[in-house]
Predicted model as a PDB file, atoms N, CA, C, CB and O in Angstrom, pLDDT in the B-factor column:
MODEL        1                                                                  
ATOM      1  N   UNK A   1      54.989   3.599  37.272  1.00 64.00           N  
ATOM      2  CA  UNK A   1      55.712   2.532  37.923  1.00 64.00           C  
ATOM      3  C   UNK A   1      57.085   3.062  38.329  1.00 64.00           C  
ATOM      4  CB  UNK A   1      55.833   1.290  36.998  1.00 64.00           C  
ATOM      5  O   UNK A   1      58.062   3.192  37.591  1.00 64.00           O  
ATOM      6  N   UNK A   2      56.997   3.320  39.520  1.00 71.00           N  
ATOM      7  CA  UNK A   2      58.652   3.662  40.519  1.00 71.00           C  
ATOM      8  C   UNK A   2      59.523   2.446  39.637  1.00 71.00           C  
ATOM      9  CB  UNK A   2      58.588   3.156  42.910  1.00 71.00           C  
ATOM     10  O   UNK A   2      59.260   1.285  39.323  1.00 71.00           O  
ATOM     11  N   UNK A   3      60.645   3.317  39.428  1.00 72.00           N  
ATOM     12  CA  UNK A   3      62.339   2.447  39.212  1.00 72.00           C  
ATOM     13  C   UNK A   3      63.132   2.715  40.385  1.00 72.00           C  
ATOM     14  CB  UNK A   3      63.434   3.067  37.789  1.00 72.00           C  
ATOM     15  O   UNK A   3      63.572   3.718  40.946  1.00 72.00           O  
ATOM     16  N   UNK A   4      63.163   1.319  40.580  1.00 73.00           N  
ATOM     17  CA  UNK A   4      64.164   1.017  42.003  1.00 73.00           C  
ATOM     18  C   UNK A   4      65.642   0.889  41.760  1.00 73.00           C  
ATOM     19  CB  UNK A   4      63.786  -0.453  42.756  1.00 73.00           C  
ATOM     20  O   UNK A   4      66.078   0.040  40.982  1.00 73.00           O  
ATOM     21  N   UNK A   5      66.556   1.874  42.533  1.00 72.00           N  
ATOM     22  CA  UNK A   5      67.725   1.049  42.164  1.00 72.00           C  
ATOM     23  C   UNK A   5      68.682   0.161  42.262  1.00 72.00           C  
ATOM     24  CB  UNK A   5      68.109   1.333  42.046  1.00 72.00           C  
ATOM     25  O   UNK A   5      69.188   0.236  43.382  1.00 72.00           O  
ATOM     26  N   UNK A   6      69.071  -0.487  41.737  1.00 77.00           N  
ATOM     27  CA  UNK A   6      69.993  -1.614  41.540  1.00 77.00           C  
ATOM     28  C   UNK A   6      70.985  -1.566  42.824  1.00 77.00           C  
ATOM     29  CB  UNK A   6      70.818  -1.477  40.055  1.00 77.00           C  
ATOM     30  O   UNK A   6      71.217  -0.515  43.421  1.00 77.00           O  
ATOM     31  N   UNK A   7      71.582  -2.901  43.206  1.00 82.00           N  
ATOM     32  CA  UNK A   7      72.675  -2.735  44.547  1.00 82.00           C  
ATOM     33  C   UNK A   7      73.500  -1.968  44.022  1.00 82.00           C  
ATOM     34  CB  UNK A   7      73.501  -4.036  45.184  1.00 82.00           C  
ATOM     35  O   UNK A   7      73.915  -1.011  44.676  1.00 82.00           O  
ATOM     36  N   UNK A   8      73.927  -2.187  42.755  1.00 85.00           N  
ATOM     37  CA  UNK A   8      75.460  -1.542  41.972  1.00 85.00           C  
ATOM     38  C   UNK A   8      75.506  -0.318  42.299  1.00 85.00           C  
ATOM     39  CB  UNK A   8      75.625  -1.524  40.274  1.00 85.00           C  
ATOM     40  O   UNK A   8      76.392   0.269  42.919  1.00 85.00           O  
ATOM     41  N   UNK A   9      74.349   0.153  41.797  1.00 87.00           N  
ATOM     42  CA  UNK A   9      74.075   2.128  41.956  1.00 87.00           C  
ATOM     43  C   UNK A   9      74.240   2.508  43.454  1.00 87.00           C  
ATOM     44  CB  UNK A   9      72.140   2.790  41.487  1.00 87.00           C  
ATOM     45  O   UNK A   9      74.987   3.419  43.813  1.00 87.00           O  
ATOM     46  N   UNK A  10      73.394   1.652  44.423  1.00 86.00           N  
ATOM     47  CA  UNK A  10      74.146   2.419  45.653  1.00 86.00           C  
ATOM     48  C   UNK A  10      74.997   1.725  46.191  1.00 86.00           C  
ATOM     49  CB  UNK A  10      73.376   2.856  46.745  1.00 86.00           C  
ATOM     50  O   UNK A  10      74.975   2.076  47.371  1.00 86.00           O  
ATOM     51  N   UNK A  11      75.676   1.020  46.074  1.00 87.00           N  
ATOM     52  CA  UNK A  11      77.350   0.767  46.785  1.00 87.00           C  
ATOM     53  C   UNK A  11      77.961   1.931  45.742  1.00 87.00           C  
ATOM     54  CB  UNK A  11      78.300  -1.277  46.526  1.00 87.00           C  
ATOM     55  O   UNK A  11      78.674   2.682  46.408  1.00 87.00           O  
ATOM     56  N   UNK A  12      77.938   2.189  44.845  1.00 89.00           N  
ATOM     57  CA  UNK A  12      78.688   2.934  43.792  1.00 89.00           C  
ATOM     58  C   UNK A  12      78.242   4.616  44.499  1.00 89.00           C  
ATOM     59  CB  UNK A  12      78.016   2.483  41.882  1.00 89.00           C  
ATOM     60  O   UNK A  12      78.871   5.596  44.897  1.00 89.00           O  
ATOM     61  N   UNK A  13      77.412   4.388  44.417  1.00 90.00           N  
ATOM     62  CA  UNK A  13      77.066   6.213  45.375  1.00 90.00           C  
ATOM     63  C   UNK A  13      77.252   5.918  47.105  1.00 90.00           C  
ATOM     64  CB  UNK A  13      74.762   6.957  45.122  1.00 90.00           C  
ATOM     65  O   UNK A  13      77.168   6.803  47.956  1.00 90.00           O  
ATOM     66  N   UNK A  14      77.476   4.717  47.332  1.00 89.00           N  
ATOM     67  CA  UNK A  14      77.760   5.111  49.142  1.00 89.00           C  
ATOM     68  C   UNK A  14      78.967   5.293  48.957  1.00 89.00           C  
ATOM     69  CB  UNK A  14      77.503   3.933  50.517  1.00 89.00           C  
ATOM     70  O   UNK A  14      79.364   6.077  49.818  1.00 89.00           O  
ATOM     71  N   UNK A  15      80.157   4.838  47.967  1.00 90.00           N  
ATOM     72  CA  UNK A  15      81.542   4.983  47.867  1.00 90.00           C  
ATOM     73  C   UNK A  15      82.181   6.573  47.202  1.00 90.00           C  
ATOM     74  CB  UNK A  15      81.947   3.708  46.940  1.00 90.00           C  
ATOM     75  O   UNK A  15      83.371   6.828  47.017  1.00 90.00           O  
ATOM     76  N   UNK A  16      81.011   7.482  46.932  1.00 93.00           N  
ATOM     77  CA  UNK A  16      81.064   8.540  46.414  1.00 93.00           C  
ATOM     78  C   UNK A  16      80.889   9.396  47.661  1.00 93.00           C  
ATOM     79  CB  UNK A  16      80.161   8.663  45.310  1.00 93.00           C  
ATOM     80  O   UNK A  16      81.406  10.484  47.915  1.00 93.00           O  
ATOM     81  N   UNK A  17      80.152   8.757  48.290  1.00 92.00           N  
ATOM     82  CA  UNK A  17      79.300   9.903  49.351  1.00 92.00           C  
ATOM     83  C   UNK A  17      80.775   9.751  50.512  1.00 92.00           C  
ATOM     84  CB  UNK A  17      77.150   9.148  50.236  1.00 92.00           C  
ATOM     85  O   UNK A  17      81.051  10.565  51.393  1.00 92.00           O  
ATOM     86  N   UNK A  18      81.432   8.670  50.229  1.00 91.00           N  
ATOM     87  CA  UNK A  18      82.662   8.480  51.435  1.00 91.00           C  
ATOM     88  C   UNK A  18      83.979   9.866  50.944  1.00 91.00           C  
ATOM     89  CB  UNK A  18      83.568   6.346  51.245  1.00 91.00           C  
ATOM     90  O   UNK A  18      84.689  10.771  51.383  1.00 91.00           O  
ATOM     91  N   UNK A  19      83.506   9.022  49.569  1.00 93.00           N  
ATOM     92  CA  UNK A  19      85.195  10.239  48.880  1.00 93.00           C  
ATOM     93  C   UNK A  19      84.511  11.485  49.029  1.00 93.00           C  
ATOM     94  CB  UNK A  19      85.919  10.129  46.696  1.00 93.00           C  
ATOM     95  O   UNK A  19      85.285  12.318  49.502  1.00 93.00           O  
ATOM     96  N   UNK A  20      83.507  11.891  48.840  1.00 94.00           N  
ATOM     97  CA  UNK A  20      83.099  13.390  48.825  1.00 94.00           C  
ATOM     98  C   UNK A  20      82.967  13.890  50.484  1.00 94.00           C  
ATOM     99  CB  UNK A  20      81.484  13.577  47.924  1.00 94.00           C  
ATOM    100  O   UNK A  20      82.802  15.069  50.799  1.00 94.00           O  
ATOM    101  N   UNK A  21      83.063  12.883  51.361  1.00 94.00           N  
ATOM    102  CA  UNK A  21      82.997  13.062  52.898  1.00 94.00           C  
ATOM    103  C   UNK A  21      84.724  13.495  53.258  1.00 94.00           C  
ATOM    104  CB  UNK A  21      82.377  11.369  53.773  1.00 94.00           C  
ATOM    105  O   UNK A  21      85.082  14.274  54.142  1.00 94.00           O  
ATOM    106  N   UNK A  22      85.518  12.828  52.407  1.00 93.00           N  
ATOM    107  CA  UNK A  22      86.731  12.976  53.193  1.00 93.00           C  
ATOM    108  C   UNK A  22      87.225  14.184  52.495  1.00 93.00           C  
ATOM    109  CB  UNK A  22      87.766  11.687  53.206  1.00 93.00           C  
ATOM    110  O   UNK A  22      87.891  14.796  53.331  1.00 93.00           O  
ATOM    111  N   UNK A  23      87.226  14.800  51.421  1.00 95.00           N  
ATOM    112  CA  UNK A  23      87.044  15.760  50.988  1.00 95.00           C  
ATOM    113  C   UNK A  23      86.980  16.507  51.394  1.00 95.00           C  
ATOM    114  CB  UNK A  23      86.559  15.841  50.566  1.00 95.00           C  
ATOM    115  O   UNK A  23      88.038  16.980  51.809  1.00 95.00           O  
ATOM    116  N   UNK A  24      85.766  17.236  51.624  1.00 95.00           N  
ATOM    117  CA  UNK A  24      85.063  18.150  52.643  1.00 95.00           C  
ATOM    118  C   UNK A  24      85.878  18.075  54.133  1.00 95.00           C  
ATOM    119  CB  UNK A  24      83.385  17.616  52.820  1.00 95.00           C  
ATOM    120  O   UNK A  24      85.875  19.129  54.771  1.00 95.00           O  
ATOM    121  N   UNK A  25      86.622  16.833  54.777  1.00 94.00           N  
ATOM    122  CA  UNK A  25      87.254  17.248  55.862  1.00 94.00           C  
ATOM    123  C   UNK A  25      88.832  17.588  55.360  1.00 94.00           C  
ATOM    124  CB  UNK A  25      87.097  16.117  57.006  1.00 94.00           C  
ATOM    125  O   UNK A  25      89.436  18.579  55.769  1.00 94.00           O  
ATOM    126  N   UNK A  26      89.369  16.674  54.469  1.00 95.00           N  
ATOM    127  CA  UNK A  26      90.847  17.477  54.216  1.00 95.00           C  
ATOM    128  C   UNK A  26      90.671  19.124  53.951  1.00 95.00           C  
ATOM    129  CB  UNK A  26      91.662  16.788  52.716  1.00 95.00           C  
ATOM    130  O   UNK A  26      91.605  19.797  54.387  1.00 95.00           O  
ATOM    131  N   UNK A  27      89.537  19.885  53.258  1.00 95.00           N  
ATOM    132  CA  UNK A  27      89.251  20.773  52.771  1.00 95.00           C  
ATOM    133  C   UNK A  27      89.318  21.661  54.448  1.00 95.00           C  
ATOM    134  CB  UNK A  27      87.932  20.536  51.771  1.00 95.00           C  
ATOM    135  O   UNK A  27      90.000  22.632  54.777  1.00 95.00           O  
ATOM    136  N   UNK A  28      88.625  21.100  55.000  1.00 95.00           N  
ATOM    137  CA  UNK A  28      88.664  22.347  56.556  1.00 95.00           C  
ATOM    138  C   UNK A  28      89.791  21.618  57.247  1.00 95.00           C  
ATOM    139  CB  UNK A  28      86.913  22.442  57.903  1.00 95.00           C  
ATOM    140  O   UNK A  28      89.610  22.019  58.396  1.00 95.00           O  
ATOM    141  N   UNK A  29      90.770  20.863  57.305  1.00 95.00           N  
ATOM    142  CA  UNK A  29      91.930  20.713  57.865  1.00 95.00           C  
ATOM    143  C   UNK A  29      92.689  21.518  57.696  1.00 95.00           C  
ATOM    144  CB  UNK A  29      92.426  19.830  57.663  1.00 95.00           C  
ATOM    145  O   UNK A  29      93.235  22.156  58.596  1.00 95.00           O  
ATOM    146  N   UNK A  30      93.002  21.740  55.702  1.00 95.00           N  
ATOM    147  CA  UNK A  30      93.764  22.901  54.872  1.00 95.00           C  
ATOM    148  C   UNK A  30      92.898  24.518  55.366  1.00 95.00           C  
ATOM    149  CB  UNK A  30      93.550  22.486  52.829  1.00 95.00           C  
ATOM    150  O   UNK A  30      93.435  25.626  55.374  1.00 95.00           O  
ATOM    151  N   UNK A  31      92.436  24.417  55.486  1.00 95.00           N  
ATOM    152  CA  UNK A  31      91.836  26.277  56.094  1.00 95.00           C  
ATOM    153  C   UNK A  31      91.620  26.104  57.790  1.00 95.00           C  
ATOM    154  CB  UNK A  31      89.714  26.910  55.228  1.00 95.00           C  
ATOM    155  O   UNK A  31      91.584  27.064  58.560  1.00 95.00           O  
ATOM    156  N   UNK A  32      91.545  25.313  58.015  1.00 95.00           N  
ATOM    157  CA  UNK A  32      91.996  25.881  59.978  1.00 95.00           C  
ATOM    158  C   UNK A  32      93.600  25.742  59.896  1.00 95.00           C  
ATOM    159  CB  UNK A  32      91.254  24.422  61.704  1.00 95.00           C  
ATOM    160  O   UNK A  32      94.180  26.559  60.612  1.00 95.00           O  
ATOM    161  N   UNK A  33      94.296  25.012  59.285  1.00 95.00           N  
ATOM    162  CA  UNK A  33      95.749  24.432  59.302  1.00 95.00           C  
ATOM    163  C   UNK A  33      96.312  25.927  59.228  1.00 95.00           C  
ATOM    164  CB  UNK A  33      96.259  23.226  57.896  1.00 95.00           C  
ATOM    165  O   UNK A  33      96.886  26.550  60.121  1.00 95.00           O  
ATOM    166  N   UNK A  34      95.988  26.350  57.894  1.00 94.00           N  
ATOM    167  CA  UNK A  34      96.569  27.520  57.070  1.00 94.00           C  
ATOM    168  C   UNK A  34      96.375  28.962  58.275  1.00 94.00           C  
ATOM    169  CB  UNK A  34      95.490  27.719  55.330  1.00 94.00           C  
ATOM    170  O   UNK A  34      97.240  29.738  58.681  1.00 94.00           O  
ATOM    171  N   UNK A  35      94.953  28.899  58.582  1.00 95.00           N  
ATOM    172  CA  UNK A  35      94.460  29.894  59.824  1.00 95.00           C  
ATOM    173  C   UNK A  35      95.493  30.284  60.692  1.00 95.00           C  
ATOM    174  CB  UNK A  35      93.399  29.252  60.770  1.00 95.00           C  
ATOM    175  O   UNK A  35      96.088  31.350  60.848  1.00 95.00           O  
ATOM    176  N   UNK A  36      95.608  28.673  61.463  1.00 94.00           N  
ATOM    177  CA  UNK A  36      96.717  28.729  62.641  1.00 94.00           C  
ATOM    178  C   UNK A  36      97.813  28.978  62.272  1.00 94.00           C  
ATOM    179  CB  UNK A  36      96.936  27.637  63.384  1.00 94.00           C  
ATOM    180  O   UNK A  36      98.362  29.769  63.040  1.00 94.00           O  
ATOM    181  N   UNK A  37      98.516  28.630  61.310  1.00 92.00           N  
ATOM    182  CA  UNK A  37      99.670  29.536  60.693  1.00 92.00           C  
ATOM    183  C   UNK A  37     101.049  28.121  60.258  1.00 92.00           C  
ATOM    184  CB  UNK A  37     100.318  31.021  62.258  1.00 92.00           C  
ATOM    185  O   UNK A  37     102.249  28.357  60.122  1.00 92.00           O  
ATOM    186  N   UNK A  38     100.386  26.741  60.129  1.00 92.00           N  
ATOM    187  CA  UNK A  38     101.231  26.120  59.949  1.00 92.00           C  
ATOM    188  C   UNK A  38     101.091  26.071  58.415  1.00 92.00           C  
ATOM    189  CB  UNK A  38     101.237  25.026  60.750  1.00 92.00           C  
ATOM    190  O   UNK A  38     100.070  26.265  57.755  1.00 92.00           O  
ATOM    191  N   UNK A  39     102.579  25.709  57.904  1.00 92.00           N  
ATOM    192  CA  UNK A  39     103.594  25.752  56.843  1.00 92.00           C  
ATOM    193  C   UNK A  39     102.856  24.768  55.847  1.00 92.00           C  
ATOM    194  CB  UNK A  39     105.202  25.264  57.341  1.00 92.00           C  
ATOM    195  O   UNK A  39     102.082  23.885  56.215  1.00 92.00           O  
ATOM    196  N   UNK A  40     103.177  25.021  54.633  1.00 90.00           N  
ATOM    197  CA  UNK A  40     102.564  24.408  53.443  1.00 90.00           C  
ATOM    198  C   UNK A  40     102.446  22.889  53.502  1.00 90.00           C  
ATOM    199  CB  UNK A  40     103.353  24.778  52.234  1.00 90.00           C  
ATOM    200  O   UNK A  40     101.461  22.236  53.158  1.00 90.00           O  
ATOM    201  N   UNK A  41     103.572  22.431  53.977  1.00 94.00           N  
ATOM    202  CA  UNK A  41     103.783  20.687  54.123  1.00 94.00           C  
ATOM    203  C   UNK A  41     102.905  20.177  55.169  1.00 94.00           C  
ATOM    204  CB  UNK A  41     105.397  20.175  54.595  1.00 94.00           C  
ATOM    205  O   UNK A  41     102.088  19.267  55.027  1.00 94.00           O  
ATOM    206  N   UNK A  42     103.171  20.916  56.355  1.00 93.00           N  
ATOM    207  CA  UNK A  42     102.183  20.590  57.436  1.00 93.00           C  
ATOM    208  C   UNK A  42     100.380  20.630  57.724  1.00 93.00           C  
ATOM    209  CB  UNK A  42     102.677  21.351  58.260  1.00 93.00           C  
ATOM    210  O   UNK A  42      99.685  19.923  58.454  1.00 93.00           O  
ATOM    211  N   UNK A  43     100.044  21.699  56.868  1.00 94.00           N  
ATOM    212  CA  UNK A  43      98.521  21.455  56.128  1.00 94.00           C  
ATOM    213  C   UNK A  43      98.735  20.152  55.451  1.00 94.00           C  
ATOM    214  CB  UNK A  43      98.006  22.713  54.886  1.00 94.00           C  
ATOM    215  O   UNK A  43      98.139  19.191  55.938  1.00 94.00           O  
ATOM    216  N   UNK A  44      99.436  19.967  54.480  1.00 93.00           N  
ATOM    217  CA  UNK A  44      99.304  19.351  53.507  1.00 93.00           C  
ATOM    218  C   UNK A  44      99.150  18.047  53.838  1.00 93.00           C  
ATOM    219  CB  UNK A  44     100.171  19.592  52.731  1.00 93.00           C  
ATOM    220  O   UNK A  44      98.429  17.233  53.261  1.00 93.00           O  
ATOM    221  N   UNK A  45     100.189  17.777  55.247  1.00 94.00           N  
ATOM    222  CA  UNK A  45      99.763  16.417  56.426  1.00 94.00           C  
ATOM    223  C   UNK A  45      98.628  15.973  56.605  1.00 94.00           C  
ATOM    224  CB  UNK A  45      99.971  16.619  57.787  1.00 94.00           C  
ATOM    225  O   UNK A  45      98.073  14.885  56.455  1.00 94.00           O  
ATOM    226  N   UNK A  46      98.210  17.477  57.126  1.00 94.00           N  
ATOM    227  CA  UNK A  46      96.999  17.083  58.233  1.00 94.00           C  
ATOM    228  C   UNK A  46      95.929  17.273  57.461  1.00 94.00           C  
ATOM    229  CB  UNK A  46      96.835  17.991  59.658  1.00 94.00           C  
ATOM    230  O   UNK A  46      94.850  16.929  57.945  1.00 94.00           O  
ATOM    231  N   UNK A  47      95.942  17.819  56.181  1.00 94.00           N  
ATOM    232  CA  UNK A  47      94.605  17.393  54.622  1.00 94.00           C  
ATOM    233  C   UNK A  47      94.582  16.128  54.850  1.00 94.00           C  
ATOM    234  CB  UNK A  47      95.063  17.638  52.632  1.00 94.00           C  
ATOM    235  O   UNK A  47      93.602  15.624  55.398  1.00 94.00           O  
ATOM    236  N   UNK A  48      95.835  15.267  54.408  1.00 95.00           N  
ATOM    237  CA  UNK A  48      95.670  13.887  54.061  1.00 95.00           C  
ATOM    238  C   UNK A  48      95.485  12.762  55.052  1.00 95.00           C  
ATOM    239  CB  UNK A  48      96.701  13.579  53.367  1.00 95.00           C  
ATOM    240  O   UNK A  48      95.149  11.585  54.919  1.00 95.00           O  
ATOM    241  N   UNK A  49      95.877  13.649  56.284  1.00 95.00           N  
ATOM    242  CA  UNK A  49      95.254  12.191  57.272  1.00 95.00           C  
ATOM    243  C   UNK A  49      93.879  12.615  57.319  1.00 95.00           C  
ATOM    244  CB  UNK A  49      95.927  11.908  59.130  1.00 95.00           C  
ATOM    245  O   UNK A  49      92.976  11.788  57.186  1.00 95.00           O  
ATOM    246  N   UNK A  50      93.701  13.571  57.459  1.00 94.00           N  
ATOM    247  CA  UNK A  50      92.116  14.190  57.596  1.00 94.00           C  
ATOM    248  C   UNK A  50      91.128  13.743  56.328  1.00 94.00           C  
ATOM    249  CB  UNK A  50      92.171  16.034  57.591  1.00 94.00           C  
ATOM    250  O   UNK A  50      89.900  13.811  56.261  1.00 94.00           O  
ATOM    251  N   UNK A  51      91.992  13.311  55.447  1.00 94.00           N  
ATOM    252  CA  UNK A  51      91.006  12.640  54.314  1.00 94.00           C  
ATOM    253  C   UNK A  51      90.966  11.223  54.193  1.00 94.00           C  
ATOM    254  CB  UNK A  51      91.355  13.068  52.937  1.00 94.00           C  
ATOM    255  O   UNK A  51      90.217  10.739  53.344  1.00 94.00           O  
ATOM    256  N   UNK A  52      91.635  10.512  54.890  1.00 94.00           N  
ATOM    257  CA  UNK A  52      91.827   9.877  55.044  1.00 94.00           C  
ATOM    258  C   UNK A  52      90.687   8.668  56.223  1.00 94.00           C  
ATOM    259  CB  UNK A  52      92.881  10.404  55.050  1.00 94.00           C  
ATOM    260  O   UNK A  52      89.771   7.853  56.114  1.00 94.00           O  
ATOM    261  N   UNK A  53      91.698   9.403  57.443  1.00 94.00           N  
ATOM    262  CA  UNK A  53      90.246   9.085  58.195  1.00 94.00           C  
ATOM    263  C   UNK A  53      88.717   9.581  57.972  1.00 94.00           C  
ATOM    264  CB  UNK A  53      90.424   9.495  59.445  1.00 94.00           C  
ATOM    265  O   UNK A  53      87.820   8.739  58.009  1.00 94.00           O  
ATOM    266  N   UNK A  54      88.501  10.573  57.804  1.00 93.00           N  
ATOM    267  CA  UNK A  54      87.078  11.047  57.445  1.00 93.00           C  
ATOM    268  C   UNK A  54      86.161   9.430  56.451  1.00 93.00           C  
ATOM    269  CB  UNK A  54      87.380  12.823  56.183  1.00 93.00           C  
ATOM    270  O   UNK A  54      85.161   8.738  56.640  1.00 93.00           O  
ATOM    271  N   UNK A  55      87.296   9.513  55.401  1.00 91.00           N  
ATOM    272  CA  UNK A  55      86.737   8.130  54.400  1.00 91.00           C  
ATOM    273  C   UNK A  55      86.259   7.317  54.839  1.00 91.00           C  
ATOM    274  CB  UNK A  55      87.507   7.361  53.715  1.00 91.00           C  
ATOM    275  O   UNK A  55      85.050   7.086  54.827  1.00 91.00           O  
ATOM    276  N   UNK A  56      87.442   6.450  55.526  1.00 93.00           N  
ATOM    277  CA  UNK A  56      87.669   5.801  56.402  1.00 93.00           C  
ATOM    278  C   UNK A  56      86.243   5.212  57.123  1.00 93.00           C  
ATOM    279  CB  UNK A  56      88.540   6.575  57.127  1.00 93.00           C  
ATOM    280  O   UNK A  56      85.365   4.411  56.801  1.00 93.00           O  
ATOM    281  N   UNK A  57      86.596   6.256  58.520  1.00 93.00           N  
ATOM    282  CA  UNK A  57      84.653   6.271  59.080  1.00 93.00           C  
ATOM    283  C   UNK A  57      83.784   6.263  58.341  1.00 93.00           C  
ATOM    284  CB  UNK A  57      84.023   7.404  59.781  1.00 93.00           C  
ATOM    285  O   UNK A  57      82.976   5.336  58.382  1.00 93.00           O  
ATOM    286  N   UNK A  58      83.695   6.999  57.683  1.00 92.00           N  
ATOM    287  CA  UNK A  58      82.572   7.400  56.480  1.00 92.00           C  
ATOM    288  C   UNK A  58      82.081   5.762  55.622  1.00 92.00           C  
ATOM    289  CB  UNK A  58      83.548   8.730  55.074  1.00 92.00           C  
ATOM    290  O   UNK A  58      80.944   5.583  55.185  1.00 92.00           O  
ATOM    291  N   UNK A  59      83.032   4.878  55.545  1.00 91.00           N  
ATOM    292  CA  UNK A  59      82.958   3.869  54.710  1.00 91.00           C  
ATOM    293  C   UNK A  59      82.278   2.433  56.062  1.00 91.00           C  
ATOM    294  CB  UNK A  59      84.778   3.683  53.842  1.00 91.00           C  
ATOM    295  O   UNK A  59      81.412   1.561  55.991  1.00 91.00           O  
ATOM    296  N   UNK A  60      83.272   2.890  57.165  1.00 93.00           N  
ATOM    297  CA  UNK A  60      82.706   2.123  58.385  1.00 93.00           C  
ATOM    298  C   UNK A  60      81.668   2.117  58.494  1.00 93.00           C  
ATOM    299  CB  UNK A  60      82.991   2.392  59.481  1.00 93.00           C  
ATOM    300  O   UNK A  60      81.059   1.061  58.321  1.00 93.00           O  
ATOM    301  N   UNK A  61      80.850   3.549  58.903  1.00 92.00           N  
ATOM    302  CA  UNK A  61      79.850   3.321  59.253  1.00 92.00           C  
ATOM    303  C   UNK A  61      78.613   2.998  57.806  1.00 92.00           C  
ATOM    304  CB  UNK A  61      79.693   4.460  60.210  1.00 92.00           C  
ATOM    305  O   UNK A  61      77.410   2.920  58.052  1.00 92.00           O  
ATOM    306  N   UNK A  62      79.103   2.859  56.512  1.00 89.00           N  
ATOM    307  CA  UNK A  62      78.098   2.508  55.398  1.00 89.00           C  
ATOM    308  C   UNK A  62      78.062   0.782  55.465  1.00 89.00           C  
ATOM    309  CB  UNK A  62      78.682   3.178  53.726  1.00 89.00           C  
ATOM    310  O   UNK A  62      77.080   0.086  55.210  1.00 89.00           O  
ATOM    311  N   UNK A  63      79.267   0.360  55.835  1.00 90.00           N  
ATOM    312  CA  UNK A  63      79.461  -0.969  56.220  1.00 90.00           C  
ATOM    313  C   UNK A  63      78.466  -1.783  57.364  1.00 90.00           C  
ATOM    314  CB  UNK A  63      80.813  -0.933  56.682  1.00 90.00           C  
ATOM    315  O   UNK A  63      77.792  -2.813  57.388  1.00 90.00           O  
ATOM    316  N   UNK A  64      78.779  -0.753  58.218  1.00 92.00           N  
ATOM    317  CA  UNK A  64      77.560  -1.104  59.355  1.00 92.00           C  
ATOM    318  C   UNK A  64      75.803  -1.023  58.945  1.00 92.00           C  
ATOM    319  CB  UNK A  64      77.787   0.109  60.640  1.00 92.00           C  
ATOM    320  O   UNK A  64      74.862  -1.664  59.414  1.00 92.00           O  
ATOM    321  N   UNK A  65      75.829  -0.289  58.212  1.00 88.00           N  
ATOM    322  CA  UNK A  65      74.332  -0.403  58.000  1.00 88.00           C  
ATOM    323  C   UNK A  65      74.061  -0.836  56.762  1.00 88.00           C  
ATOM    324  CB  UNK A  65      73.598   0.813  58.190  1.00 88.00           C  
ATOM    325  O   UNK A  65      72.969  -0.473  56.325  1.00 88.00           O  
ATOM    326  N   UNK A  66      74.833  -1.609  55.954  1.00 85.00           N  
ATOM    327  CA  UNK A  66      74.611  -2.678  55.229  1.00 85.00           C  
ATOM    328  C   UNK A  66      74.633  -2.077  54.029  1.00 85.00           C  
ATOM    329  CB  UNK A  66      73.471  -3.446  55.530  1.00 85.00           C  
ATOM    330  O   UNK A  66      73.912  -2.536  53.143  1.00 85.00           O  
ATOM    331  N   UNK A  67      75.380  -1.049  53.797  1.00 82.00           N  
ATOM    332  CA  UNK A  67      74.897  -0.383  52.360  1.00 82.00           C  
ATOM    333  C   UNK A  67      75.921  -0.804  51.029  1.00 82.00           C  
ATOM    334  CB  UNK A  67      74.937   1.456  52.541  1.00 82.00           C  
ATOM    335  O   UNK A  67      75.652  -0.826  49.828  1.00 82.00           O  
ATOM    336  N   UNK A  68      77.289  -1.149  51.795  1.00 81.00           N  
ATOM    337  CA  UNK A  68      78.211  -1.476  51.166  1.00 81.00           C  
ATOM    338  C   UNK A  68      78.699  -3.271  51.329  1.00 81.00           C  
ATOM    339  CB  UNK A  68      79.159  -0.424  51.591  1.00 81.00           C  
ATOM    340  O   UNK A  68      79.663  -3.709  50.701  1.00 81.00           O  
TER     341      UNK A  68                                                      
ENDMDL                                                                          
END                                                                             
């Protein structure tokens, strides 16, 4: 007999899959940032809007398809 899971478990993992999405983009903001040759603070910007929005969408579009 399949165990189905509960709403809790996936709103709780679509809100994981968002933070681990924005992640992964602050993460290549900080290494193209660093590449091109801008300064510690200025990665450090464009990590956090970049993690930011990434979430962001990431949470939009779980919204849209009803997961959250």
């Amino acid at each position: 007999m399949p165990i189905t899971p509960t709403t809790t478990t996936i709103k709780v993992m679509a809100l994981i899959i968002g933070v681990l999405a924005g992640v992964i983009g602050a993460l290549v903001a900080v290494l193209l940032s660093r590449h091109l040759g801008a300064t510690g603070m200025e990665s450090t910007g464009y990590s956090t809007l970049s993690f930011v929005g990434t979430a962001m969408f990431v949470y939009f579009l779980e919204e849209k398809l009803g997961l959250i």
